[in-house]
Every structure is written in C-alpha cells, then in structure tokens.
N, C-alpha and C positions, 0 to 999 in steps of 0.2 A: 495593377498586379493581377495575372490572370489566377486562376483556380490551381494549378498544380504548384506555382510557386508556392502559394498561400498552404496549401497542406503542407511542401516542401518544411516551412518556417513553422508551422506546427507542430510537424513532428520529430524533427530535431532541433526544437527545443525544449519539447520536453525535460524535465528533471524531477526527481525526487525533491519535494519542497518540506522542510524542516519547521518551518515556523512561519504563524497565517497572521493575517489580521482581524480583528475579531467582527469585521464586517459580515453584516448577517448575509446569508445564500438564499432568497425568495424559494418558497414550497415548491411553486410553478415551474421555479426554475431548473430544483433537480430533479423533478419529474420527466419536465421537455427533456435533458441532456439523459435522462436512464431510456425514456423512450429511443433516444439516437442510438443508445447500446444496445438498445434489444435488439437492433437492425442486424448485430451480428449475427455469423453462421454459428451454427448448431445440428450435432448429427440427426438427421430427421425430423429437424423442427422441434428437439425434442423442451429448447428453452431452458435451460435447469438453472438457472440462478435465483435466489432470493436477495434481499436485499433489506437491510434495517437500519432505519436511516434516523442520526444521533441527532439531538437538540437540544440546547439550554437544561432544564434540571436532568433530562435522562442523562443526556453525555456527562452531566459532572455527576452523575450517583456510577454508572460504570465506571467514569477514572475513581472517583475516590476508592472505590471497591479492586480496582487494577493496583491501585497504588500500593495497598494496605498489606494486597498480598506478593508487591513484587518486594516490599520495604522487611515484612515479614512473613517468609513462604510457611503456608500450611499442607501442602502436598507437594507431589515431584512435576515440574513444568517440565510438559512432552506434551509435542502436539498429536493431535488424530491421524495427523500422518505425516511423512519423511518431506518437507521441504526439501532440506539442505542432503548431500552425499553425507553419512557417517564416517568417512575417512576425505580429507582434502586432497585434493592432487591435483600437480600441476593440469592448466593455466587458470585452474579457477582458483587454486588457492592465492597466489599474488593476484589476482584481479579483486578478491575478498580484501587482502590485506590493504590497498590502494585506497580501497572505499573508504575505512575507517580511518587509515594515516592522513586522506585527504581532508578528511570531515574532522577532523581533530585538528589539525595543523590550522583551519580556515578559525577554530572555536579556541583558539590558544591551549589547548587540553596536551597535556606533556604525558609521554607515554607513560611513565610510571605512578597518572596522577589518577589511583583508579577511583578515588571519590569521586571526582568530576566526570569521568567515566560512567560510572555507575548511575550519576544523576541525569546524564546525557541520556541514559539508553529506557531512565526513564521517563523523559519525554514523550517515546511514544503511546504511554498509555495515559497522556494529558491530550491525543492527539494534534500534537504539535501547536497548539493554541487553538489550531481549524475551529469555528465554530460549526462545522458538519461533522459526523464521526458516522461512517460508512463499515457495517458489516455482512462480509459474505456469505451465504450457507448455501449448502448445495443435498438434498435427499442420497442419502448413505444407498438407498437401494442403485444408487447410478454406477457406472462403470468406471473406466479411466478415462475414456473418451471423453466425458465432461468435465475434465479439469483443461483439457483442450479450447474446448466450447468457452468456459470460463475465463481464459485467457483473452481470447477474444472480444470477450465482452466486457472486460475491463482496461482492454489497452482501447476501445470503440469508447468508452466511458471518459476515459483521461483525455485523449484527443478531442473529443466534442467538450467535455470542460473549457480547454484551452481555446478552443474557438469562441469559447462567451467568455475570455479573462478570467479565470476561473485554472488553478493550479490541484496539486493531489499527491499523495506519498503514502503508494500501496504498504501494508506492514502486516507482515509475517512474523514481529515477535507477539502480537497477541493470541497468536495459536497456541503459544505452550502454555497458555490462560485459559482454555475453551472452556471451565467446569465453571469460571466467572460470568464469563460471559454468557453462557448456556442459562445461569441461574438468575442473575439481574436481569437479563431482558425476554425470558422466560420461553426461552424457544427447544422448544423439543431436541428430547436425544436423538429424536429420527434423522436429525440434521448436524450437517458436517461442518463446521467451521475453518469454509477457504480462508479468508483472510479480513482486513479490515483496511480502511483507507481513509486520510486524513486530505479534509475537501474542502478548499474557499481561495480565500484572494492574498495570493505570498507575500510575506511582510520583505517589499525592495531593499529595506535596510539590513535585513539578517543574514549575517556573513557565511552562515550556514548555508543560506539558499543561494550561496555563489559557487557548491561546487557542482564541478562539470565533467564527467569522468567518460573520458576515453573510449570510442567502439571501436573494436575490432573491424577494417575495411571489409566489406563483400569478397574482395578479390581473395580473401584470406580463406574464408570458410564457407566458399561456394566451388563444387567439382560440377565442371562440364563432364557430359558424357554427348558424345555425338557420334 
C-alpha cells in the first residue's frame, strides 16, 4: 500500500465515533499525535490552540458536574459563540436532520421517544465512554482567523489519531456549558471555549459507531474559473 492510498483510507474513514472502549490512551501517545497537529498552518505561526487533556478522576468530576447541570439547568446554555446559523435553511437543514434520523434509527430510538433522546444527547458529556476527554480554548484577544487555524489543527489531530487506531468525536454541545467547564478545570475567562473531543479506541461492537453519513461530491460544490 503506497502512502497516498493509505491517507486515502484514512481520511475517509473517518467518523464521528459514539462510544469507546475504555482502553487507556498512553500520555506519550497523545502528546506525539498533538505534536502531528501542531504541524498545522496557522496565520503567522501565530499557533493559538490550547488544549486540556481529561483522565480518570478529572474527566469523571467534569461529567458528573456536566451531568448535574444538563439533568437540572441552573443558568441559560448558550455558547460564547454562534456554532450553528440561528435560522436553518436549506441544504443544511436536511443534512442536520439525516444526522440525527440516522443515529437514532442505528440506536432503535423512535422519534417520539424523547426520554431516550434526551439520554442519548447526554452521552456527550460522559464523553462517550472515551477514556480521554479533550478540550479546546483559544485566547479571546484572537481574531476570526484562528477558528480557521483551529480547524486545521483538529482535523491534523483526528487523522494522525487514526493513523495510530485511535478514533475521536469533536462536540460542540459542551459549548452551551462553558461556565462548567471554565469553573472545574479552572481556566481563565481569558479563554474561549472551541469545543471538546471524545478520544480513544471505538467500541467495533456499538451500532452507533456504524453510522456513515453521506458527502456531498467535489464536483457539486467546486466552480472552475478558467
């Protein structure tokens, strides 16, 4: 297998992975793979990502603290900033809706059954079994330019994972959490809460971790200009 193939099968197969095994992830090891991300580009070297990296008693004192307040809210869950568009519109909104029909139908969850539902969506602040639990912050004095930069270095992140067997499921619901998470693992207001990510070795048997949703071909959403 030469070297492009091998990226080839890397990076489409990627997925969002649901549920880990609770096989531990060597220190060494997520050190070497953050080193690979840091390879990515960045406007002017400028670097901006941090990183806080979850294990044994902290990650279960953050979920239980995640838990407690998605089970019962004490304030309004809104992140530090706009993920998602505030109105859906088409083709993202049915690409939205697919996610969740897919992921429910794989998990026998019936539309109307929002207990399970609900249970399901709190999985991600157990992050997904992973025994790594990966959070992102980035210095508020930065620009928009470095959620750019950030992207980069977490899609550099997930692919070098998968080169050591090693799976990941970026999540963006722990944003509308940031005052938790800010508070339990005691990181400055200075810092922004991108996101967080569930990191280790996907459980082969969880029918969650068999869905595979769909890309849009190149040919669709690329304009020549010649």
């Amino acid at each position: 297998m030469n070297s492009a193939t091998c990226f080839a099968e890397i990076a489409s197969g990627r997925r969002s992975i649901r549920r880990f095994l609770p096989t531990p992830v060597p220190r060494e090891l997520i050190l070497e793979l953050l080193d690979l991300a840091a390879r990515a580009p960045s406007g002017v070297n400028t670097q901006p990502w941090q990183v806080h990296v979850l294990t044994g008693a902290a990650k279960a004192r953050l979920t239980a603290a995640l838990l407690k307040e998605y089970e019962t809210p004490s304030f309004e869950h809104q992140g530090e900033y706009d993920y998602y568009p505030a109105e859906w519109v088409e083709p993202y909104l049915s690409r939205r809706r697919a996610t969740g029909q897919g992921l429910y139908a794989l998990l026998g969850i019936e539309k109307k059954d929002r207990e399970r539902m609900h249970t399901q969506w709190g999985r991600n602040f157990e992050f997904f079994d992973a025994p790594v639990g990966l959070v992102f912050t980035l210095d508020k004095c930065m620009g928009q330019g470095s959620f750019i930069d950030y992207g980069a270095f977490l899609q550099t992140l997930m692919l070098a994972a998968r080169s050591r067997g090693l799976e990941s499921c970026v999540q963006a619901a722990l944003n509308d959490y940031h005052p938790v998470i800010h508070r339990e693992l005691e990181i400055l207001d200075s810092q922004l809460i991108i996101a967080a990510m569930s990191f280790g070795y996907a459980d082969p048997d969880a029918p969650e971790n068999q869905l595979d949703l769909p890309r849009v071909p190149a040919s669709e959403f690329t304009h020549f200009h010649e």
